[in-house]
Backbone as JSON Lines, residues from 0, in Angstrom:
{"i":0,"aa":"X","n":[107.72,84.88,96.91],"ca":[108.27,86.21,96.83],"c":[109.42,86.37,97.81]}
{"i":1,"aa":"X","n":[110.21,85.47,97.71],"ca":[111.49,85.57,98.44],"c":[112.3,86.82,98.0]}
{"i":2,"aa":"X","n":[111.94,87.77,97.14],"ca":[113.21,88.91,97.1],"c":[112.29,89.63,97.78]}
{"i":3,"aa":"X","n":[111.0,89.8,99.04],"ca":[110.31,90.73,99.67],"c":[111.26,90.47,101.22]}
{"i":4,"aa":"X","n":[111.87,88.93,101.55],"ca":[112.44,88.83,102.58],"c":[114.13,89.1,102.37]}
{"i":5,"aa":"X","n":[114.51,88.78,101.19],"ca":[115.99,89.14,100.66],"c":[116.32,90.82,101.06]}
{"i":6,"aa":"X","n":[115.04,91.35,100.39],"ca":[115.41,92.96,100.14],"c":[115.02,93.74,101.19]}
{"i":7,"aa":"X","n":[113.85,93.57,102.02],"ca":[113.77,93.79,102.82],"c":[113.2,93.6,104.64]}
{"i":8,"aa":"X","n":[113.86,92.3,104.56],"ca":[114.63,91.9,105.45],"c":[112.71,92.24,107.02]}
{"i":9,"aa":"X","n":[111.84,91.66,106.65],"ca":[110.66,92.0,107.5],"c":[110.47,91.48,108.51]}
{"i":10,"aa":"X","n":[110.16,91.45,109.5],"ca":[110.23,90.92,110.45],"c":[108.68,89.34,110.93]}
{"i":11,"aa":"X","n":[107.7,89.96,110.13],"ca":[106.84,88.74,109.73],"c":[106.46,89.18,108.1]}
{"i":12,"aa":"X","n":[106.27,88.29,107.54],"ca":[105.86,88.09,106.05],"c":[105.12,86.77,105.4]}
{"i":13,"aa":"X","n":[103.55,87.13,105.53],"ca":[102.62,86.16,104.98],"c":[102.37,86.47,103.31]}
{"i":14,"aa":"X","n":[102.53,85.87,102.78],"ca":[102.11,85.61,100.62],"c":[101.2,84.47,100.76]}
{"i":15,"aa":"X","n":[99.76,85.38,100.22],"ca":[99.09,84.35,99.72],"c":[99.02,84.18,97.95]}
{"i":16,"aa":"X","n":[98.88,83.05,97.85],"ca":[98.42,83.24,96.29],"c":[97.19,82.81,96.06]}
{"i":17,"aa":"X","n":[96.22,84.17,95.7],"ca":[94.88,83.83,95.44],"c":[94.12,83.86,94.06]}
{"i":18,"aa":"X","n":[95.02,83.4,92.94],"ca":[95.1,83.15,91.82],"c":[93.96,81.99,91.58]}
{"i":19,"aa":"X","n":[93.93,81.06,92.59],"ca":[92.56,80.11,92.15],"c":[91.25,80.99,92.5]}
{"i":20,"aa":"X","n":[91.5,82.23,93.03],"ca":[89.87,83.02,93.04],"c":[89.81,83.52,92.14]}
{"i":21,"aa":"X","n":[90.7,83.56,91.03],"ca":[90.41,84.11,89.88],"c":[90.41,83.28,88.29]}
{"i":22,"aa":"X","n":[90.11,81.9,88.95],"ca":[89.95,81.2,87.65],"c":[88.72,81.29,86.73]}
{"i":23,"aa":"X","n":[89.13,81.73,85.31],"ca":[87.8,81.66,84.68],"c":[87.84,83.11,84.37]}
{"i":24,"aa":"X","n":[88.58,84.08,84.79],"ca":[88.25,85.99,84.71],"c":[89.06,85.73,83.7]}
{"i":25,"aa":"X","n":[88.29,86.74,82.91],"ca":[88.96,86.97,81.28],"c":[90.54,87.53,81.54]}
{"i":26,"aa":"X","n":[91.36,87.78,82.23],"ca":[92.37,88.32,82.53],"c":[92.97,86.7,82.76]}
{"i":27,"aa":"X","n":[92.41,86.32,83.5],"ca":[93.18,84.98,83.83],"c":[93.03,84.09,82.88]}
{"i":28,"aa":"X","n":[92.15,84.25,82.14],"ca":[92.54,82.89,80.94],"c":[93.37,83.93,79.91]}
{"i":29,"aa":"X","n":[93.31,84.79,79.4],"ca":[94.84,85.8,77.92],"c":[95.72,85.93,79.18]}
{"i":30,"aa":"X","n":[95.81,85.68,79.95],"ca":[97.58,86.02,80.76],"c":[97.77,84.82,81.66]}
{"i":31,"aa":"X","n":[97.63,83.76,81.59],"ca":[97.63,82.45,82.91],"c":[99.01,82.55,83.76]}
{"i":32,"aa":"X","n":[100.03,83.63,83.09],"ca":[101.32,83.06,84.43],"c":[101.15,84.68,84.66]}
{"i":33,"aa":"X","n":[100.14,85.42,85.26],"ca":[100.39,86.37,85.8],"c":[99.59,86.4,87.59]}
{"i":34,"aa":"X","n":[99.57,86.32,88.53],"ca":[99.11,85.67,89.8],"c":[98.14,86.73,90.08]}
{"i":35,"aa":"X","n":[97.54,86.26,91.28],"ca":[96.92,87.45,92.47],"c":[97.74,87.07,93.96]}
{"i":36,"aa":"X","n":[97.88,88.0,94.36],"ca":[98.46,87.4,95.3],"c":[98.03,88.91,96.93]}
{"i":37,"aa":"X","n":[98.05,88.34,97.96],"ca":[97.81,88.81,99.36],"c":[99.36,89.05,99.95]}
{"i":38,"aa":"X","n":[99.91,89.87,100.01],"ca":[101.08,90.14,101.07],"c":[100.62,90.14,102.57]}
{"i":39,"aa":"X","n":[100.91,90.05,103.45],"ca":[101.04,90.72,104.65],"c":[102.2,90.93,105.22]}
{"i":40,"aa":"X","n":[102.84,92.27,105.92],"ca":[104.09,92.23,106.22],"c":[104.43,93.45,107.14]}
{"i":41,"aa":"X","n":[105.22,92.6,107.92],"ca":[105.65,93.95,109.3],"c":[106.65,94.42,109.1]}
{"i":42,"aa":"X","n":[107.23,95.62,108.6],"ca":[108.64,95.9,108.66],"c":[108.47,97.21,109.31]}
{"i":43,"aa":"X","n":[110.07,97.52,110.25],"ca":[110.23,99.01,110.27],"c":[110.05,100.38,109.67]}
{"i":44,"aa":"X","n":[108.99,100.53,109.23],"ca":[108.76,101.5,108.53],"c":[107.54,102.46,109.06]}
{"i":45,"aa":"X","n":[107.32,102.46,110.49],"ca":[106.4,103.22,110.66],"c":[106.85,104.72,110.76]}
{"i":46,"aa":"X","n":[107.76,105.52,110.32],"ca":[107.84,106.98,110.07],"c":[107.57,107.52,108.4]}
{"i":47,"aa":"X","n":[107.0,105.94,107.71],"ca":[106.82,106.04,106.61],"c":[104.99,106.42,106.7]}
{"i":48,"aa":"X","n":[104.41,107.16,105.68],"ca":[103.02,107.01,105.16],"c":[102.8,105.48,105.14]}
{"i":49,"aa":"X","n":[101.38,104.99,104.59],"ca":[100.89,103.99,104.34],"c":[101.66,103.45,102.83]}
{"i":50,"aa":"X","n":[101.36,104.83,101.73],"ca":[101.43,104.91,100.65],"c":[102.75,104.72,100.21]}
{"i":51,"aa":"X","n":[103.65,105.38,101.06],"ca":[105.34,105.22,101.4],"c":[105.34,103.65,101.26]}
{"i":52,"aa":"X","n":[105.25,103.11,102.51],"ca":[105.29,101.78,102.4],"c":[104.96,100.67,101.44]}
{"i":53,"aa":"X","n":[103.96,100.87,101.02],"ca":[103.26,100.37,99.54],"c":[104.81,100.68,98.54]}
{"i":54,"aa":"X","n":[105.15,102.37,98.11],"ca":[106.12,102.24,97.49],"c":[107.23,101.38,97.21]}
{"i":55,"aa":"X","n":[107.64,101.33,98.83],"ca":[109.02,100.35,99.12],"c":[109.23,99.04,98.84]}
{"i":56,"aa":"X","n":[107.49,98.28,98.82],"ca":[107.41,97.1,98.43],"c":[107.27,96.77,96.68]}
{"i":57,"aa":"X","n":[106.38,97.86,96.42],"ca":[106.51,97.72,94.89],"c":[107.87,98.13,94.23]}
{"i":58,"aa":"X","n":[108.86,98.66,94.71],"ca":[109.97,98.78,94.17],"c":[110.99,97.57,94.2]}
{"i":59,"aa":"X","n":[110.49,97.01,95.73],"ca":[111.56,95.46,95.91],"c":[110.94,94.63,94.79]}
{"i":60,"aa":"X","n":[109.49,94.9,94.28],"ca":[109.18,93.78,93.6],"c":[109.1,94.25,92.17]}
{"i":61,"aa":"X","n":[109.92,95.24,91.65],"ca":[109.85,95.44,90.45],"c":[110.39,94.48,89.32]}
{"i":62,"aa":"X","n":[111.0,93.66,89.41],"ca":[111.24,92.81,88.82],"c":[110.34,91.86,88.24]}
{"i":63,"aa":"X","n":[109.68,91.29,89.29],"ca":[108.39,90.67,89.46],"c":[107.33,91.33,88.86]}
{"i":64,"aa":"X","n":[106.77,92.34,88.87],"ca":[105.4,92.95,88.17],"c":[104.68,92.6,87.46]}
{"i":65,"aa":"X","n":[105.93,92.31,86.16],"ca":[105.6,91.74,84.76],"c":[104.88,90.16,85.12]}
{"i":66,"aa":"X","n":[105.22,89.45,86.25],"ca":[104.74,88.11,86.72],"c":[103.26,88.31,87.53]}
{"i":67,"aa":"X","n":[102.75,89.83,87.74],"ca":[101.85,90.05,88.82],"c":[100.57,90.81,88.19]}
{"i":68,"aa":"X","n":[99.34,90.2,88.54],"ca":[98.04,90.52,88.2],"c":[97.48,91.92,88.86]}
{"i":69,"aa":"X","n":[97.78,91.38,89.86],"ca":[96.94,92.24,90.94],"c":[97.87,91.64,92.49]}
{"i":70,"aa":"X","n":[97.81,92.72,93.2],"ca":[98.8,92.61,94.55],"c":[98.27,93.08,95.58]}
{"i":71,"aa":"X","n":[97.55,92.57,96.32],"ca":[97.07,92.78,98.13],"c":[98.01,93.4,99.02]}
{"i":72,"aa":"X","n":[98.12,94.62,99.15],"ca":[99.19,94.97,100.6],"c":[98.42,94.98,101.65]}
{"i":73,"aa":"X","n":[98.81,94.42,102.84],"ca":[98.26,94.8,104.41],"c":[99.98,95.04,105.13]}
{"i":74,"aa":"X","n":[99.78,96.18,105.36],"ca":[100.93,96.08,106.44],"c":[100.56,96.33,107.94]}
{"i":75,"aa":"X","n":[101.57,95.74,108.59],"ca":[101.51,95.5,109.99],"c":[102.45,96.28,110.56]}
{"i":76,"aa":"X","n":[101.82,97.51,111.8],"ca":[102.69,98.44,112.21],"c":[103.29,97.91,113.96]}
{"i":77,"aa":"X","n":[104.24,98.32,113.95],"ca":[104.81,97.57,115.32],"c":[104.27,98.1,116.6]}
């Protein structure tokens, strides 16, 4: 997920892909190129809500969606 460090530019940024915990779920065998995946990520945004933040990332990754199962946010406040 290099357009999460392109677009906005975070200061740490962990992606897991936990797509092998979901081998075998009826979702994962009718859709196989759609992932699970764990973010973790620190950016400047603590005058934002939680929910704010969540926004900002699902918008950098709108492109992506159509590629995405299910998406883990943890953010990290400074």
């Amino acid at each position: 997920m290099v357009v999460l460090t392109q677009q906005l530019a975070p200061r740490t940024i962990h992606v897991e892909n936990q797509s092998h915990l979901h081998e075998g779920h009826k979702e994962a065998v009718r859709r196989p190129n759609q992932g699970h995946f764990k973010v973790t990520i620190q950016l400047e945004m603590n005058n934002l809500s939680r929910l704010q933040q969540h926004r900002v990332i699902y918008d950098a990754l709108d492109g992506l969606m159509n590629r995405i199962h299910a998406l883990s946010i943890a953010t990290i406040d400074d």
